[in-house]
DSSP file (Angstrom, degrees, kcal/mol; ACC not computed):
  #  RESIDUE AA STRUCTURE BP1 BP2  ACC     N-H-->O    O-->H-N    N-H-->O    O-->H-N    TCO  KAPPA ALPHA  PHI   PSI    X-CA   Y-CA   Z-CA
    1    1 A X              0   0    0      0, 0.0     2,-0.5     0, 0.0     9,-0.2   0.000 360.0 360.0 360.0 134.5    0.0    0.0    0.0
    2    2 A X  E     -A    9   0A   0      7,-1.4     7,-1.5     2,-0.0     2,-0.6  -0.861 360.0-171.6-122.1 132.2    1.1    3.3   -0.5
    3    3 A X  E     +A    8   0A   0     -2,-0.5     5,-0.2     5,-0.2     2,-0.2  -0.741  12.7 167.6-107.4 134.4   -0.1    6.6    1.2
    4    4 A X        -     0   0    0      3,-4.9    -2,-0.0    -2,-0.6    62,-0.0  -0.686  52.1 -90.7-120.5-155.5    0.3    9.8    0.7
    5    5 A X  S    S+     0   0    0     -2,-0.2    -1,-0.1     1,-0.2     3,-0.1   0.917 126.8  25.7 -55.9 -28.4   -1.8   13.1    2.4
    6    6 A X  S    S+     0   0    0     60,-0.2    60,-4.1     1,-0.2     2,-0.4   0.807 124.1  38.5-101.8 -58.4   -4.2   13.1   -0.6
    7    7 A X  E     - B   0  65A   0     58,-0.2    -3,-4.9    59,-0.2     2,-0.5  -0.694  48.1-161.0-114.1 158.2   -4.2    9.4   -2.1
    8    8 A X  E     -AB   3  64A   0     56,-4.9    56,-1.5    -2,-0.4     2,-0.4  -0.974   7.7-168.3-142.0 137.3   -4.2    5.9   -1.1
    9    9 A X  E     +AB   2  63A   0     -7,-1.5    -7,-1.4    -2,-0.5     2,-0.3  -0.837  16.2 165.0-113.8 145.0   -3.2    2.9   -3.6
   10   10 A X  E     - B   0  62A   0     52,-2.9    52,-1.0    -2,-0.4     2,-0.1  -0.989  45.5-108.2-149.2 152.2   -3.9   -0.6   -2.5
   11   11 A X  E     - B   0  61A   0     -2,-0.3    50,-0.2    50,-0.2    51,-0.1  -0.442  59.4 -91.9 -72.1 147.8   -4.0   -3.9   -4.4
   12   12 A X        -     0   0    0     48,-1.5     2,-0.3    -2,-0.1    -1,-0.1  -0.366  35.8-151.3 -73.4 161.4   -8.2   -5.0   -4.6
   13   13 A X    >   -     0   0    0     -3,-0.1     3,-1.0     1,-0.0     4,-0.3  -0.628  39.2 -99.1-103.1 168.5  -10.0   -7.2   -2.2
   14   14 A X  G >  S+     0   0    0     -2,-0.3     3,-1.3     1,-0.2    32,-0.1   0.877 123.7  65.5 -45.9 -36.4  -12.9   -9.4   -2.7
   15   15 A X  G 3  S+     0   0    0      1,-0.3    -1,-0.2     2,-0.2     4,-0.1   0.190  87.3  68.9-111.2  24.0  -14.7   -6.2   -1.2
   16   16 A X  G <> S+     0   0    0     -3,-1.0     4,-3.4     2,-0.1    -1,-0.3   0.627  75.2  80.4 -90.4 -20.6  -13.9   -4.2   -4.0
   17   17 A X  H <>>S+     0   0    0     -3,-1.3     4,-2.7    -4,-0.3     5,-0.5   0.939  87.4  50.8 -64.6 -62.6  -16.0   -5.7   -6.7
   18   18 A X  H  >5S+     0   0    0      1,-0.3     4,-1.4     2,-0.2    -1,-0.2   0.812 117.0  46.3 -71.9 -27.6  -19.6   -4.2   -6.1
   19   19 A X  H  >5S+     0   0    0      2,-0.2     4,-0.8     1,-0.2    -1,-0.3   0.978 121.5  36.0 -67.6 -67.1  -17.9   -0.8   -6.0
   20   20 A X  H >X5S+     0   0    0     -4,-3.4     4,-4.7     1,-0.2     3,-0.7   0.879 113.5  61.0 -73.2 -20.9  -15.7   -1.7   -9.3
   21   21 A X  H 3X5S+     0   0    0     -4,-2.7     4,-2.3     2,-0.2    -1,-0.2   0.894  93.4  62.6 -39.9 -49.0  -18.7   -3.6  -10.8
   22   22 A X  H 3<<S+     0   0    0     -4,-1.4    -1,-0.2    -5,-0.5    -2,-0.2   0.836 112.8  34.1 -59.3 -25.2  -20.4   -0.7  -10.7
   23   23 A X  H X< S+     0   0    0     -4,-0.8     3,-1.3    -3,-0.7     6,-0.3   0.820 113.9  52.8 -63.2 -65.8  -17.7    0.7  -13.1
   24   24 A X  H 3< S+     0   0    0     -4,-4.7    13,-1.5     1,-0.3    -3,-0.2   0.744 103.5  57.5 -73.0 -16.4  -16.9   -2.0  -15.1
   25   25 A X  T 3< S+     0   0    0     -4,-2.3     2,-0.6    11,-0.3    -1,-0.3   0.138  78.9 106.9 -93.5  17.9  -20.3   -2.7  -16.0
   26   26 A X    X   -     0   0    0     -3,-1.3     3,-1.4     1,-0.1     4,-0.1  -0.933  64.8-135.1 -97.5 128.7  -21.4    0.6  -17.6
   27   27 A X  G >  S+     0   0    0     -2,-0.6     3,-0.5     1,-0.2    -1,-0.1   0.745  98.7  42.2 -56.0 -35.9  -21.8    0.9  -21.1
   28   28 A X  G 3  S+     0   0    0      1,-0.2     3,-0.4     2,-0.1    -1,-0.2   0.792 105.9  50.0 -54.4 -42.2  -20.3    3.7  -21.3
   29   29 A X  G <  S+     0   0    0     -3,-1.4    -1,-0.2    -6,-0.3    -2,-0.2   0.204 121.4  44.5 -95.0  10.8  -17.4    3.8  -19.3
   30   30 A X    X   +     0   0    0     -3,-0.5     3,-0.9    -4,-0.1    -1,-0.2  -0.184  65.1 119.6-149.4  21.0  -16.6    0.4  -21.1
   31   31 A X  T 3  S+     0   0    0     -3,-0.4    -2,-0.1     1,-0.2    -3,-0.1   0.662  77.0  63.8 -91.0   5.2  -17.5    1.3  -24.9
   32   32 A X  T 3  S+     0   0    0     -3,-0.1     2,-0.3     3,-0.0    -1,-0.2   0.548  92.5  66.4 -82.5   6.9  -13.4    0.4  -25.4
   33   33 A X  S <  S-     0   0    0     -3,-0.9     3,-0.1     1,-0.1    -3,-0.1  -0.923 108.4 -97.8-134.0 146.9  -13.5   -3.2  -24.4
   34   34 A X  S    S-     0   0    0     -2,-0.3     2,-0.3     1,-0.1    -1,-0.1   0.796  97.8 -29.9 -51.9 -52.8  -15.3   -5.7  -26.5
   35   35 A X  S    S-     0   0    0     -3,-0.0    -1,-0.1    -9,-0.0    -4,-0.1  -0.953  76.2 -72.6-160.1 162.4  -18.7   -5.2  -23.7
   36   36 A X        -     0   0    0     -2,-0.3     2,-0.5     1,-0.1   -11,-0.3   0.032  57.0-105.1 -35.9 145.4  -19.5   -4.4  -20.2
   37   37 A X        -     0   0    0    -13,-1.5    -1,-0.1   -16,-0.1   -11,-0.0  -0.734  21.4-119.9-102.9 133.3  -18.7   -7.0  -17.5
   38   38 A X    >>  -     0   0    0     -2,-0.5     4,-1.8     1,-0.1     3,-0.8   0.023  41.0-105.3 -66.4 177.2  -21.0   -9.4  -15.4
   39   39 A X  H 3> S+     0   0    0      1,-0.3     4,-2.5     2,-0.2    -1,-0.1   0.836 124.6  52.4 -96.9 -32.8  -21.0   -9.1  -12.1
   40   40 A X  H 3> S+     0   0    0      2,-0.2     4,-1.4     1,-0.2    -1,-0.3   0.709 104.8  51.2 -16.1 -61.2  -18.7  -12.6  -12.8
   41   41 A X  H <> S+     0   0    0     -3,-0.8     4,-0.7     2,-0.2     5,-0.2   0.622 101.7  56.2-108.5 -56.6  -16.7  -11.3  -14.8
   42   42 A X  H >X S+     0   0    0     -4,-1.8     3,-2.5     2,-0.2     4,-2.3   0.989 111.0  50.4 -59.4 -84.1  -15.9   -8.4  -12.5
   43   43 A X  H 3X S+     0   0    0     -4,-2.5     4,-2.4     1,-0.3     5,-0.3   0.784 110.8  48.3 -13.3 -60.5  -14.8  -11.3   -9.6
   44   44 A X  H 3< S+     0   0    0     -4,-1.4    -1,-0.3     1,-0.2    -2,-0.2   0.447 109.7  47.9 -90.5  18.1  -12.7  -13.1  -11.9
   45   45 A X  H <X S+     0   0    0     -3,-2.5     4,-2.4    -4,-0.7    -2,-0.2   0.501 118.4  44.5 -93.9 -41.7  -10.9  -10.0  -13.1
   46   46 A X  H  X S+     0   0    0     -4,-2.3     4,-1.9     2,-0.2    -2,-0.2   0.956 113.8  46.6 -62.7 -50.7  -10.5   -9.0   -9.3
   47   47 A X  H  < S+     0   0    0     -4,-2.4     4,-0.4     1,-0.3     5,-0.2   0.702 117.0  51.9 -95.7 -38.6   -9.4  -12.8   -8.0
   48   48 A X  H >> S+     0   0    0     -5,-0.3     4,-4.1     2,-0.2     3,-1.8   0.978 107.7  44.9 -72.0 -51.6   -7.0  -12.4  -11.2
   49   49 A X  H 3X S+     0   0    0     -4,-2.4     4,-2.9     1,-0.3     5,-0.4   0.937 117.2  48.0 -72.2 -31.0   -5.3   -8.9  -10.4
   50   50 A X  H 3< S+     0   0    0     -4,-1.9     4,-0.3     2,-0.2    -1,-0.3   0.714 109.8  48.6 -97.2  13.1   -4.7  -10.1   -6.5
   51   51 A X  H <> S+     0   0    0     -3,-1.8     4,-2.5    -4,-0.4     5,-0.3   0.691 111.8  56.6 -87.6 -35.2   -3.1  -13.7   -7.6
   52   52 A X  H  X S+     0   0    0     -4,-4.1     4,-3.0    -5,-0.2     6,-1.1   0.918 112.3  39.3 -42.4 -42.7   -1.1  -11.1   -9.9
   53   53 A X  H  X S+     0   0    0     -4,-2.9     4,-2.6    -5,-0.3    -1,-0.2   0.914 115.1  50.0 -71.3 -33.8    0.0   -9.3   -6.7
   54   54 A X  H  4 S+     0   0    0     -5,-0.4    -1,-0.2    -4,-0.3    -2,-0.2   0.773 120.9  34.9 -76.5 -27.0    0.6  -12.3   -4.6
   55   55 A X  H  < S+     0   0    0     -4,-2.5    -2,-0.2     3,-0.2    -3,-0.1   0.896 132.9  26.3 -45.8 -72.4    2.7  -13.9   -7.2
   56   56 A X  H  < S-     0   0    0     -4,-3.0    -2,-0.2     2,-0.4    -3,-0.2   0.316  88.2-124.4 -99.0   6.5    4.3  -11.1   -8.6
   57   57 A X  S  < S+     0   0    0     -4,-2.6     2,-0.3     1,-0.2    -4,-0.2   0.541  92.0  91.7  64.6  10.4    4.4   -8.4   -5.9
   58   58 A X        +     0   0    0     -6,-1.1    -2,-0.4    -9,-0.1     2,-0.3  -0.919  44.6 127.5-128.8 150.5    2.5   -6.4   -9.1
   59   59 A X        -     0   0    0     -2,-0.3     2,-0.3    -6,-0.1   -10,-0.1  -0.969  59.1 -61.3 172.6 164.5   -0.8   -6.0   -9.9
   60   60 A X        -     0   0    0     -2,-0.3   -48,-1.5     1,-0.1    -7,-0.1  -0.533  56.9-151.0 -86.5 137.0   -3.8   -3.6  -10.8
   61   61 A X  E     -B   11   0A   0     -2,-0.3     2,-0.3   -50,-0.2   -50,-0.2  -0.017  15.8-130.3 -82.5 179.1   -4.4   -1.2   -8.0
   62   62 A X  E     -B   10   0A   0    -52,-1.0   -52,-2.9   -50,-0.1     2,-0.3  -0.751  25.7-160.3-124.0 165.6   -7.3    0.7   -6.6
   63   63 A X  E     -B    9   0A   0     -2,-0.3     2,-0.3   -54,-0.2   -54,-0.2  -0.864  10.6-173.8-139.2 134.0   -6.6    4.8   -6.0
   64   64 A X  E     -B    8   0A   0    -56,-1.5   -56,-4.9    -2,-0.3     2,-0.2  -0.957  31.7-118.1-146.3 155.1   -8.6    6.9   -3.6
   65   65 A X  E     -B    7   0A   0     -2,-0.3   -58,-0.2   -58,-0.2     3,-0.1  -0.485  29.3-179.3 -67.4 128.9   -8.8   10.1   -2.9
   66   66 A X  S    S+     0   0    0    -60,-4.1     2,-0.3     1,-0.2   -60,-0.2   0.602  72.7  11.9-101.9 -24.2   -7.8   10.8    1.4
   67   67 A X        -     0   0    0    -61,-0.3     2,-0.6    -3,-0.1    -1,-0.2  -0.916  66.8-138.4-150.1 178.6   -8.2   14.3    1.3
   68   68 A X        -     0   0    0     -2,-0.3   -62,-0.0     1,-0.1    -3,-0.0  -0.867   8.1-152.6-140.8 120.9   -9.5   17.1   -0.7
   69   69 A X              0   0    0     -2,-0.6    -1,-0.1     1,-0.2   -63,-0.0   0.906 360.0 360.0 -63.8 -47.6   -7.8   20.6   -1.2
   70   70 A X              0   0    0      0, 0.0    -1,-0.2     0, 0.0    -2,-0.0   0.658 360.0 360.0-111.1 360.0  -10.7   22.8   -1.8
């Protein structure tokens, strides 16, 4: 994990998908990839990026915002 005053990056949990479901399955936000992703789909993309981390110390991230300047 890394933090700084403003963000924090972390590798995903299991209890990240309904949050990133909610992303990855809009049409919109997803009209560059062949189609939106099942709620499935979303799980085994998650379960994939944290065997990546655990393997490989690398791995798709999450970013949040900690604080907000204005």
């Amino acid at each position: 994990m890394i933090e700084t005053t403003r963000l924090s990056i972390r590798p995903h949990t299991l209890e990240t998908v309904p949050a990133l479901h909610a992303i990855l399955s809009d049409p919109l936000t997803m009209c560059f990839w062949p189609a939106p992703f099942s709620l499935r789909q979303t799980e085994e993309w998650v379960r994939r990026s944290i065997g990546l981390y655990e393997t490989h110390r690398f791995g798709r991230s999450r970013s949040s915002l900690r604080y907000l300047w204005f």
